[in-house]
VEXDREN-2710 file (C-alpha; in Angstrom, 1 decimal):
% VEXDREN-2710
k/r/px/py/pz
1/UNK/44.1/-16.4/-11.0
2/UNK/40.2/-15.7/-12.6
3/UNK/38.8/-12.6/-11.5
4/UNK/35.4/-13.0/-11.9
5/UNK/32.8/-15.3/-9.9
6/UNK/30.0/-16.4/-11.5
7/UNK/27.0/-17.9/-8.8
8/UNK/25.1/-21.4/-10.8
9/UNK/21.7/-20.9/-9.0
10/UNK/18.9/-23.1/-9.6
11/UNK/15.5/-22.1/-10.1
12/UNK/12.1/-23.5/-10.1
13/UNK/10.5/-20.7/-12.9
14/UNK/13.1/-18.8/-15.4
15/UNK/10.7/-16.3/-16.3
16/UNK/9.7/-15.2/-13.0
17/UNK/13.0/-15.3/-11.5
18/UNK/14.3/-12.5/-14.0
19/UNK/11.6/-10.4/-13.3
20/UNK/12.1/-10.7/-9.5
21/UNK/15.6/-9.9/-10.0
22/UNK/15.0/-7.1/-12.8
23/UNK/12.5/-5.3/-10.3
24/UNK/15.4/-5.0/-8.0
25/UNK/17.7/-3.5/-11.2
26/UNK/20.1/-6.6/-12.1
27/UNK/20.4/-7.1/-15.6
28/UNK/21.0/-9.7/-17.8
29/UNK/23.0/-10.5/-20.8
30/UNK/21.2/-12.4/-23.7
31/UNK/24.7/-13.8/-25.4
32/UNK/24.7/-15.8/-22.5
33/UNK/21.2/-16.5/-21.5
34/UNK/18.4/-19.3/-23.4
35/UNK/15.4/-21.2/-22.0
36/UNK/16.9/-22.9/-19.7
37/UNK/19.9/-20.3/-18.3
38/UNK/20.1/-16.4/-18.2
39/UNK/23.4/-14.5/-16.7
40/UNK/22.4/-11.9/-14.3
41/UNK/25.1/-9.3/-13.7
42/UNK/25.8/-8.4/-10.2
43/UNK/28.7/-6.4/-10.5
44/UNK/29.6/-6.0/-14.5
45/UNK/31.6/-9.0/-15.9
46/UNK/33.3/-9.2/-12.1
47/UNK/30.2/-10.8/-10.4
48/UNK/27.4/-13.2/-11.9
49/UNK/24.7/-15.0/-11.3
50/UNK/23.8/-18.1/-14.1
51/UNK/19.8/-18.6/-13.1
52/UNK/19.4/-22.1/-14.2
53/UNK/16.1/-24.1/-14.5
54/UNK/16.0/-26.8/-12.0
55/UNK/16.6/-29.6/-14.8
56/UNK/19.3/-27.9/-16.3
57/UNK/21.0/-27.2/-13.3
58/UNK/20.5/-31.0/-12.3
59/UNK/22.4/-32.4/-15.5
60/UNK/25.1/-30.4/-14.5
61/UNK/25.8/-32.4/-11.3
62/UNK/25.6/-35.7/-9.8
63/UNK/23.7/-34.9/-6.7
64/UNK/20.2/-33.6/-6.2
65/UNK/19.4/-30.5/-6.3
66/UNK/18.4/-28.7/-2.7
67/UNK/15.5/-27.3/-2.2
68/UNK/16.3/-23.8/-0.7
69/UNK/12.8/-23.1/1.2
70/UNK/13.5/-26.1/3.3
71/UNK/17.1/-26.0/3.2
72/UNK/20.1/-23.6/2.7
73/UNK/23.2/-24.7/1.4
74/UNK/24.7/-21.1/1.5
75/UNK/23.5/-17.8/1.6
76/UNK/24.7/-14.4/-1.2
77/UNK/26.5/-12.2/0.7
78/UNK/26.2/-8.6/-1.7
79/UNK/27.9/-5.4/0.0
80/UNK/26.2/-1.9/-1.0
81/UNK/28.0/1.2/-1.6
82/UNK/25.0/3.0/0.7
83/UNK/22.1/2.5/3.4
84/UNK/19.8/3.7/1.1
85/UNK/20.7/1.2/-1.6
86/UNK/20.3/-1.5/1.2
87/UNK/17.0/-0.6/1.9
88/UNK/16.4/0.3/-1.7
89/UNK/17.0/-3.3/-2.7
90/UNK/15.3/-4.9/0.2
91/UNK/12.3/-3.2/-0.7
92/UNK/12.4/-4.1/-4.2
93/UNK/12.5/-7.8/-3.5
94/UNK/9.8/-7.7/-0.8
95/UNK/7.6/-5.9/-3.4
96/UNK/8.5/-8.0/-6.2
97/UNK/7.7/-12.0/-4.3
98/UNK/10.3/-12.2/-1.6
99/UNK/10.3/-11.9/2.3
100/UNK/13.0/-10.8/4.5
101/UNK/14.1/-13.6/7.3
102/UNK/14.6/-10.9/10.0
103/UNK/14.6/-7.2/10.8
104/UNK/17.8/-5.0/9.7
105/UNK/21.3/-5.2/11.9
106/UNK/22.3/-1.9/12.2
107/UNK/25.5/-1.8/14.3
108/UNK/25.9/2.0/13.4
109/UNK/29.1/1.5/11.6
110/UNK/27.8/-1.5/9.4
111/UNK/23.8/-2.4/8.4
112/UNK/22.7/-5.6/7.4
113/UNK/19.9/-7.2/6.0
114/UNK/18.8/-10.2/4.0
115/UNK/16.0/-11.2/1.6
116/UNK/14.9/-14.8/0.6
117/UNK/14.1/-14.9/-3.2
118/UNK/11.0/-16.3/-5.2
119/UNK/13.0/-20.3/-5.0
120/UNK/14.2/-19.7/-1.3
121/UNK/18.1/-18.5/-1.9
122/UNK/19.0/-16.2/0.6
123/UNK/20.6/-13.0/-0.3
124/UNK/21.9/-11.0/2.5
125/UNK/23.2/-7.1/1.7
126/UNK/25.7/-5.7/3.7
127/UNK/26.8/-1.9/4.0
128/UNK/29.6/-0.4/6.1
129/UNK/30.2/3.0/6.7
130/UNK/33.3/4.4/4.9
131/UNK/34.8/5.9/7.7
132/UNK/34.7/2.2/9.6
END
């Protein structure tokens, strides 16, 4: 069985979708990234993200591509190793273009929160307490 998932996301503007991400500390690996694709790394080679250009991501598939700021097909579910690096990150994407759909969950023993990026893809971060 594969061990690593890697996330095909489409995006309207290449560029600006690194830098949102980048402001919020992903990185990305240039073997695998050109004009039209670059490989964000979520959790090392374990968890990926391919940002694809709209086009690009369109020849890759026989349907059209949604439109995530008037749909959502799914939303990224990312689990933190601390509340700080929830709200960390949340802050990061608010300040770098996004929005967050609603106010944190804190349930004492687990926090929750989501942002919406720059094309509309909800992200939601998730951290539970160790001792839950």
């Amino acid at each position: 069985m594969n061990k690593q998932i890697i996330l095909n996301v489409p995006v309207k503007d290449l560029d600006k979708s690194k830098a949102f991400f980048s402001a919020l500390g992903f990185t990305f690996s240039d073997r695998f990234s050109s004009d039209n694709a670059a490989l964000m790394q979520i959790a090392g080679d374990t968890i990926q993200a391919m940002l694809t250009t709209e086009p690009f991501f369109a020849s890759l598939i026989d349907k059209p591509v949604a439109q995530a700021r008037e749909a959502n097909e799914l939303v990224i579910g990312l689990s933190c190793e601390s509340r700080e690096e929830l709200d960390t990150l949340i802050a990061r994407a608010v300040a770098a273009g996004g929005r967050t759909p609603h106010p944190p969950e804190d349930h004492g023993f687990m926090v929750d929160q989501g942002f919406e990026d720059l094309d509309g893809h909800l992200w939601n971060l998730v951290w539970v307490a160790p001792e839950a």
